[in-house]
RODO-123577 format. One record per residue: residue in one letter; x, y, z negated of N, C-alpha, C in turn. Coordinates in steps of 0.1 Angstrom, whole numbers. Layout:
# residues N
LOTOR  type    npx    npy    npz   capx   capy   capz    cpx    cpy    cpz
LOTOR     A      X      Y      Z      X      Y      Z      X      Y      Z
...
//
This chain:
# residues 218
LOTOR  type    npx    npy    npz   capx   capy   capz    cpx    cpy    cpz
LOTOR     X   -904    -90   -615   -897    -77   -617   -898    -69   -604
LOTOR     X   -898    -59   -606   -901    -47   -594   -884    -49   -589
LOTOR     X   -884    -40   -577   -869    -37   -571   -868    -18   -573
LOTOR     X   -853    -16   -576   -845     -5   -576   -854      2   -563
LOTOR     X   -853     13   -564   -857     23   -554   -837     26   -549
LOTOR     X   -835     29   -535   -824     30   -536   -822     45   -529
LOTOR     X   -811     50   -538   -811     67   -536   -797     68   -525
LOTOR     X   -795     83   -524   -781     87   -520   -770     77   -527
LOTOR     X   -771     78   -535   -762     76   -544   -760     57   -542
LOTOR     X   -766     53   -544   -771     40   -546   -772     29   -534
LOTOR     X   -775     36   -525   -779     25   -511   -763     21   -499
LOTOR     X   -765      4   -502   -752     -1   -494   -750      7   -481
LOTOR     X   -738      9   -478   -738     14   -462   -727      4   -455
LOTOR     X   -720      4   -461   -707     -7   -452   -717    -20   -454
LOTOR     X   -718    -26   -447   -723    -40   -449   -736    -42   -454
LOTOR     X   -745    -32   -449   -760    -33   -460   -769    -46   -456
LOTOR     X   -764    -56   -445   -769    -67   -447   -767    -76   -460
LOTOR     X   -758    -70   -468   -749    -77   -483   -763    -74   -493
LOTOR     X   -769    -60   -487   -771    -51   -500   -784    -60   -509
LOTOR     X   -787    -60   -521   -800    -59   -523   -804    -55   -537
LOTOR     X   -814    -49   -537   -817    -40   -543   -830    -46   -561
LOTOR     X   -829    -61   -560   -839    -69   -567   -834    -68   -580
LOTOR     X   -842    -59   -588   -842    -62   -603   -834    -70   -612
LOTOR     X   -843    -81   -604   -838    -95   -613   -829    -99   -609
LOTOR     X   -823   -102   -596   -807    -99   -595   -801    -92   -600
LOTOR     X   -803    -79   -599   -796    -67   -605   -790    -74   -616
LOTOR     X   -799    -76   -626   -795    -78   -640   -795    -90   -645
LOTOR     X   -798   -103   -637   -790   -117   -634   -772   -114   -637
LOTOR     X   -772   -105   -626   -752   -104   -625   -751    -96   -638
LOTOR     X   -755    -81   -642   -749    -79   -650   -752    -92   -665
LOTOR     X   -761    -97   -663   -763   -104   -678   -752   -119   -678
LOTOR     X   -745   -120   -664   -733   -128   -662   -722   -124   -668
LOTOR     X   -719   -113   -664   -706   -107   -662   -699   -104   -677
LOTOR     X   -692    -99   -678   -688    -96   -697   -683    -82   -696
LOTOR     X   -671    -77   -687   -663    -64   -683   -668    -58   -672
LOTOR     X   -673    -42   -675   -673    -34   -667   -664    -25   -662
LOTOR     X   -663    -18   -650   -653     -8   -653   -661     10   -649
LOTOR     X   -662     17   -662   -666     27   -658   -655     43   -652
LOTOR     X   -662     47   -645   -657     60   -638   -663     73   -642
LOTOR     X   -659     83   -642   -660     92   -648   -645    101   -643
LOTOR     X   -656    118   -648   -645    127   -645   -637    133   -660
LOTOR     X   -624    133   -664   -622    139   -677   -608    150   -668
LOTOR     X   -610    164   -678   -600    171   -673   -595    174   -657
LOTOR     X   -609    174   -652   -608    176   -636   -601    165   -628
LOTOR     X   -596    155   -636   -593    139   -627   -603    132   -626
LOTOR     X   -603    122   -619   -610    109   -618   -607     94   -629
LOTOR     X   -611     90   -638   -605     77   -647   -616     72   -645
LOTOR     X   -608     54   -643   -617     43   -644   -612     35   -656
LOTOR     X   -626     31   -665   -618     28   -677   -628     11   -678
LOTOR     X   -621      3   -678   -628    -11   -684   -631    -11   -699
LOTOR     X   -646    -18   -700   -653    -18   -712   -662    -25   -712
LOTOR     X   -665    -33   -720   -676    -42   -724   -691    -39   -725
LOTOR     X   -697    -43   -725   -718    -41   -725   -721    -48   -726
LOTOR     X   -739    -45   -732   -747    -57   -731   -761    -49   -724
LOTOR     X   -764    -57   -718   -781    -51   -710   -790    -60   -726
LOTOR     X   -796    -45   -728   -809    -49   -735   -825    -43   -728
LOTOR     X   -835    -51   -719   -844    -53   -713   -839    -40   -699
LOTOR     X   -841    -25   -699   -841    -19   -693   -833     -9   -695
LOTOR     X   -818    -12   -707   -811     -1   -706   -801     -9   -709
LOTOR     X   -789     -6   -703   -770    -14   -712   -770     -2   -717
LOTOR     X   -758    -10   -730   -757     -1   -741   -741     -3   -741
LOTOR     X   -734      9   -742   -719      7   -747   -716      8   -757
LOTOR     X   -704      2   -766   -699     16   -776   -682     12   -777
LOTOR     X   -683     23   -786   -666     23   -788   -659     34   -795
LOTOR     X   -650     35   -799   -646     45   -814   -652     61   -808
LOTOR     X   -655     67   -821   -657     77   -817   -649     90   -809
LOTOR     X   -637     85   -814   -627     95   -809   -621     88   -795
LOTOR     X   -624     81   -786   -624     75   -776   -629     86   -764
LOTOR     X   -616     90   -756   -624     96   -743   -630     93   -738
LOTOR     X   -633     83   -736   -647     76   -726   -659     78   -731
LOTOR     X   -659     78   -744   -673     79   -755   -677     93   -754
LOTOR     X   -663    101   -762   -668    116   -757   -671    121   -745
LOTOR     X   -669    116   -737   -670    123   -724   -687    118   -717
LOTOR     X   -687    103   -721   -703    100   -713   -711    103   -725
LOTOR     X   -708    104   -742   -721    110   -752   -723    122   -748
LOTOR     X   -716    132   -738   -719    148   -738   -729    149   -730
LOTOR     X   -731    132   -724   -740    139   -707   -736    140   -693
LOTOR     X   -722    136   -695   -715    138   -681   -722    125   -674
LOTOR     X   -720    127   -660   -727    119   -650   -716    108   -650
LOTOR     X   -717     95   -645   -706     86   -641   -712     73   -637
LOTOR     X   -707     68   -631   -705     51   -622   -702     40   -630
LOTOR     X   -707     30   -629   -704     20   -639   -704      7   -625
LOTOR     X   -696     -3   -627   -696    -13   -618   -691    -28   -626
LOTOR     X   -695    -39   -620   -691    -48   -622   -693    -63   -609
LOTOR     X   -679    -71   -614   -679    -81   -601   -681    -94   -607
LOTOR     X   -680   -103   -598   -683   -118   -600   -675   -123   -592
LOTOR     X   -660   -125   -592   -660   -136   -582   -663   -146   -579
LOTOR     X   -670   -151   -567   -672   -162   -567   -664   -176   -559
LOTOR     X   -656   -170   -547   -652   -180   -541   -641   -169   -534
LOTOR     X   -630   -175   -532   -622   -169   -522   -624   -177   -504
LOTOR     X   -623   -169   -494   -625   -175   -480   -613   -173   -473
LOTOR     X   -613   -181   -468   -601   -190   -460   -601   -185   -447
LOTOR     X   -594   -179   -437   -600   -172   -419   -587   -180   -417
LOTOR     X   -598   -180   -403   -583   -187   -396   -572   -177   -388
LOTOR     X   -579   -166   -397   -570   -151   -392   -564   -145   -402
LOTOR     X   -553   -137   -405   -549   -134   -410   -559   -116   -417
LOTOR     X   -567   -114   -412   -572   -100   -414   -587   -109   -416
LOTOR     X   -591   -117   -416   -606   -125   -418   -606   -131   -432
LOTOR     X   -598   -132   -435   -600   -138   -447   -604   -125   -459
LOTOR     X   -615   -133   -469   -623   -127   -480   -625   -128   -488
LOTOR     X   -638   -125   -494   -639   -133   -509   -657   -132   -510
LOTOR     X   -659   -143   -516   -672   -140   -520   -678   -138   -536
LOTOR     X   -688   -127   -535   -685   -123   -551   -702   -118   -552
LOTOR     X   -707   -115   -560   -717   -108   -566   -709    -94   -572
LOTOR     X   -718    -82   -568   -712    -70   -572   -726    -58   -579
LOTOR     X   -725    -55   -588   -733    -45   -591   -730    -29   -594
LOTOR     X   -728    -20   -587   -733     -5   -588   -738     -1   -597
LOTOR     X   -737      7   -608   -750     17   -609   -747     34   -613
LOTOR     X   -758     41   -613   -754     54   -616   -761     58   -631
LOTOR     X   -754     69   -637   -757     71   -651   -753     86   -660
LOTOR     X   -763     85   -668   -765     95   -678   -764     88   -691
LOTOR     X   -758     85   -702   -762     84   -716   -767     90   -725
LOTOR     X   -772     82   -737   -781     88   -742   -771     82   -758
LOTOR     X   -768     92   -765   -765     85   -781   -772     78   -789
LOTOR     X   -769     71   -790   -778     64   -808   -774     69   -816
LOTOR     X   -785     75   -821   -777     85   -836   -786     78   -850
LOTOR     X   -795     71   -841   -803     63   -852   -797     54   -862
LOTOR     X   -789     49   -874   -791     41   -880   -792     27   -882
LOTOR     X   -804     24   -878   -811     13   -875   -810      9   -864
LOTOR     X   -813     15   -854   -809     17   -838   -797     13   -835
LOTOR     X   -790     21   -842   -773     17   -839   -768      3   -842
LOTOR     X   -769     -4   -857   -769    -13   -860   -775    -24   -852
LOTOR     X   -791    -25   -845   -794    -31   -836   -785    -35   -825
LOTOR     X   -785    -24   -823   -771    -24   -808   -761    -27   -810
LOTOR     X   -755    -30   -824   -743    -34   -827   -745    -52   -825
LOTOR     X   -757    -55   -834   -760    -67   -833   -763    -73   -817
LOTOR     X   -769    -64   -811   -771    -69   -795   -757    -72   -787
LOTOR     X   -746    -67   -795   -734    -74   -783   -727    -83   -791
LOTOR     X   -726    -85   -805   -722    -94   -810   -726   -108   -805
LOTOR     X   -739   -102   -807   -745   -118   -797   -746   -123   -783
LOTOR     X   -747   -108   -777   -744   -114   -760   -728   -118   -760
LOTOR     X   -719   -120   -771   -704   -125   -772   -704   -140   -773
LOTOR     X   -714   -142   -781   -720   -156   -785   -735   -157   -795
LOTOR     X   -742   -162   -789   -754   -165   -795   -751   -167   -805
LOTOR     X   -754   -163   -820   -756   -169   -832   -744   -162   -842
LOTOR     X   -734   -158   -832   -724   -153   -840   -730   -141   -854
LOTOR     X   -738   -136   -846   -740   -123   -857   -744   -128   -873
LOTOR     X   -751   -142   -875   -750   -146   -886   -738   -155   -895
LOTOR     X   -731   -154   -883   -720   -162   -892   -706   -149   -897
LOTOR     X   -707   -139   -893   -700   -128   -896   -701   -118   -905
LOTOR     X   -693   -111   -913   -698    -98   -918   -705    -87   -912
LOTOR     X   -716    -84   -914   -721    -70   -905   -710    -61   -907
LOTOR     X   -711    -47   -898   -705    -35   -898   -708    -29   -912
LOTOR     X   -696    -24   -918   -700    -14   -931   -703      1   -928
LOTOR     X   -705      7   -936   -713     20   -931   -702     28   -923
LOTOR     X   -688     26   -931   -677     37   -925   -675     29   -910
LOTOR     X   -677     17   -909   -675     13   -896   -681     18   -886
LOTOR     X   -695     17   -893   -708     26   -881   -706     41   -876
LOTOR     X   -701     45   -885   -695     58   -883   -683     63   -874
LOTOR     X   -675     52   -875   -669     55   -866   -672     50   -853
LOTOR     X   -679     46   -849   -684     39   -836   -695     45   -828
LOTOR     X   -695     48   -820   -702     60   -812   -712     47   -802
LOTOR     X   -720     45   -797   -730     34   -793   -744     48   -783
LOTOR     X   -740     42   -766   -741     45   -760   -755     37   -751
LOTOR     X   -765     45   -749   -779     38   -745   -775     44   -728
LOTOR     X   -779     36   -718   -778     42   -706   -790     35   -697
LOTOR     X   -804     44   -698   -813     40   -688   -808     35   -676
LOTOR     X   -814     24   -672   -808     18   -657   -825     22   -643
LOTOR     X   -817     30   -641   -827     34   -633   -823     36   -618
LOTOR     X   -804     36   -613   -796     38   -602   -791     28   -599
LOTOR     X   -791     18   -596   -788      6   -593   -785     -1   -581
LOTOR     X   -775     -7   -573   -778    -18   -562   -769    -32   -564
LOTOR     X   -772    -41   -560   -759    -48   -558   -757    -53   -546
LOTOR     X   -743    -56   -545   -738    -64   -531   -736    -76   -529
LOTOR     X   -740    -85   -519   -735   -101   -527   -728   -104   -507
LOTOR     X   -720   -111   -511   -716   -119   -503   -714   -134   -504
LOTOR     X   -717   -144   -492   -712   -160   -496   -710   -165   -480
LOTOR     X   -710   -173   -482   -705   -182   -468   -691   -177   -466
LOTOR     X   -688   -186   -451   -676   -189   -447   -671   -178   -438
LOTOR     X   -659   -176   -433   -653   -161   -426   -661   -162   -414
LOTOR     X   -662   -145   -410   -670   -143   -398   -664   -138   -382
LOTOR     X   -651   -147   -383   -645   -149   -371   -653   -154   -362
LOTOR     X   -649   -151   -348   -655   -157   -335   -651   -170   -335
LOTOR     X   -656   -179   -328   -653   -197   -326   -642   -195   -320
LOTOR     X   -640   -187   -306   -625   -191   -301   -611   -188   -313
LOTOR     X   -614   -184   -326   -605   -182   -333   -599   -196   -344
LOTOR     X   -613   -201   -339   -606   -217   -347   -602   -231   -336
LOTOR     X   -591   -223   -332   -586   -234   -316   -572   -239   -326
LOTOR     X   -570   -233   -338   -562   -235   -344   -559   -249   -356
LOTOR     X   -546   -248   -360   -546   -261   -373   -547   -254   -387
LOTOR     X   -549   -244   -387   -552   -238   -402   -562   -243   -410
LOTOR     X   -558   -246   -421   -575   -250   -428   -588   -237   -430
LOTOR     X   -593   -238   -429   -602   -229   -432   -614   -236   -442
LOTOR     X   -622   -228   -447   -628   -227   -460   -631   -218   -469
LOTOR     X   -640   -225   -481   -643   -218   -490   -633   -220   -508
LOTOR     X   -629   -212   -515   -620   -222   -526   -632   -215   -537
LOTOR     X   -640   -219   -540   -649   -217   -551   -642   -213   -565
LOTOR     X   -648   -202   -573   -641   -198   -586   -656   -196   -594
LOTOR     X   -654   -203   -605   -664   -203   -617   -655   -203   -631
LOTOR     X   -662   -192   -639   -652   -187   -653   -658   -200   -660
LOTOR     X   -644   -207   -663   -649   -215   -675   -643   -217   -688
LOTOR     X   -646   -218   -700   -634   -217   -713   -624   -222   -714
LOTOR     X   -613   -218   -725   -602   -232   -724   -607   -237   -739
LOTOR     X   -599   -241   -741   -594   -251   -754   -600   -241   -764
LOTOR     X   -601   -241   -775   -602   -229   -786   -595   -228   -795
LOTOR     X   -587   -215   -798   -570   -215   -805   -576   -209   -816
LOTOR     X   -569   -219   -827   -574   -218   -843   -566   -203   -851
LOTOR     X   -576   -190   -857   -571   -179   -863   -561   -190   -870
LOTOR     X   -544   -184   -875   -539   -189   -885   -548   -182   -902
LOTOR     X   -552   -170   -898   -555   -162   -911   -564   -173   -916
LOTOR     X   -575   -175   -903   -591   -179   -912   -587   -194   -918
LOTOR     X   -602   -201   -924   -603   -216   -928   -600   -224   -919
LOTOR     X   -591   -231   -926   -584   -236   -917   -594   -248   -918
LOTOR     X   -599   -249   -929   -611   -264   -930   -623   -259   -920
LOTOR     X   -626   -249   -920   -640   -246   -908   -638   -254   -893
LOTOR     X   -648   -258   -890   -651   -269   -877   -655   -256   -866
LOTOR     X   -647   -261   -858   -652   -248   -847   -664   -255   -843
LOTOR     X   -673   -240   -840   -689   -247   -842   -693   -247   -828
LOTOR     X   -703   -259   -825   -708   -263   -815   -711   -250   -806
LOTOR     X   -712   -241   -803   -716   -228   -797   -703   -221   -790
LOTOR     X   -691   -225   -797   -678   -224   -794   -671   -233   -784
LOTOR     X   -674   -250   -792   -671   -261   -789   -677   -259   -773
LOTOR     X   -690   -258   -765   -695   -258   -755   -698   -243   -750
LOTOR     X   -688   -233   -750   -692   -218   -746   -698   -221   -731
LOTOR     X   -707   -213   -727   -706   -212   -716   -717   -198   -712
LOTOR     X   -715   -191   -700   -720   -183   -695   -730   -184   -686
LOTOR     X   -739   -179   -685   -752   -179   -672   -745   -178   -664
LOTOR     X   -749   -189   -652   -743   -187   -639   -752   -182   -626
//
C-alpha cells in the first residue's frame, strides 16, 4: 500500500516523531476500532458527534436516520473531521505531569458522497452488519424497503488522512527516578464479557461460536 500524502490539514505538528502517514496503518487502526467521533459545523457551532463505520477498501461509509443532523449536514457536502483512538496502555511517570497514555490515533479529513443507489445502499448496509460480526448478515432479517428509506448511508473517499501512535515508557529524565514510585506501563486491550441472553428471542438458540469467541483485530 502506498502512504497518505500529508496536507495542511493533515500533517502531525505536536510530536510529529508520533506521526505516520502508512496506508496500511492508516486503516489497520481504523479496521480495529468500532466508534468514531465526527466534527462538523451545524448552525454556526462546532458538534462532535460519535458514530459507527466501516472502511470498505478505499472509502468508510456511515449511515444513520435520515432526519439525523449529522447525516443532513455531511449528505449536503459540508467539510468535517472524523477521528478515532485506540487505547493502548496507560504510563506510569515518576512525575506527576509525565504520566501518559499509549494509544493508536487516526485523523482524517472529509467530503461525503450519498448512496442513493439501491443496491449500493443495501451493500453498505450489509458491509457494517458484518464488520459488527462476521456472518451476522445471514442469520438476520435484511432491511425492508421503508427501512432503507429511512436510512441515509454515507460514502467518504479517504484521501486526508494521518495517524499518531505512541508506545513505550514516560519520557522523563533519569534523575527523575531517584524515587520509590512505581513506574510503568498498565496495558489495555478490548476484550468481550460474558454474552447476555435477549429475554424477547429463542430462548432454545445456542449463542453461536462467532459470538461465543468475539474478538477484534489487534
Amino acid at each position: 500500500m502506498s502512504e497518505f500524502t500529508p496536507t495542511e490539514r493533515t500533517r502531525v505538528r505536536r510530536k510529529p516523531d508520533r506521526a505516520n502517514y502508512d496506508r496500511e496503518t492508516i486503516y489497520g487502526i481504523l479496521d480495529q476500532a468500532f466508534v468514531c467521533h465526527v466534527g462538523f459545523i451545524a448552525d454556526g457551532m462546532p458538534v462532535v458527534v460519535p458514530t459507527n463505520y466501516v472502511r470498505v477498501g478505499d472509502k468508510l461509509f456511515l449511515h444513520g436516520s435520515t432526519a439525523s443532523r449529522l447525516m443532513k449536514t455531511l449528505g449536503s457536502g459540508a467539510p468535517f473531521c472524523l477521528s478515532v483512538t485506540l487505547l493502548d496502555g496507560i504510563v506510569f511517570s515518576p512525575t506527576a505531569t509525565g504520566h501518559s497514555v499509549n494509544y493508536r490515533s487516526v485523523v482524517l479529513m472529509g467530503k461525503a458522497e450519498p448512496i442513493r443507489d439501491p443496491a449500493a445502499k443495501l451493500a453498505a448496509m450489509r458491509d457494517f452488519v458484518e464488520y459488527v460480526l462476521r456472518g451476522r448478515w445471514a442469520a438476520v432479517r435484511p432491511p425492508s424497503e421503508q427501512e432503507l428509506n429511512g436510512t441515509m448511508v454515507l460514502a467518504v473517499p479517504l484521501v486526508e488522512a494521518s495517524a499518531k501512535i505512541r508506545t513505550g515508557f514516560a519520557v522523563d529524565a533519569d534523575k527523575e527516578y531517584d524515587g520509590t514510585a512505581w513506574t510503568g506501563v498498565l496495558p489495555f486491550r478490548w476484550t468481550p464479557g460474558e454474552p447476555v441472553r435477549d429475554p424477547r428471542g429463542d430462548q432454545t438458540a445456542p449463542v453461536p461460536e462467532n459470538i461465543q469467541h468475539y474478538s477484534r483485530p489487534q
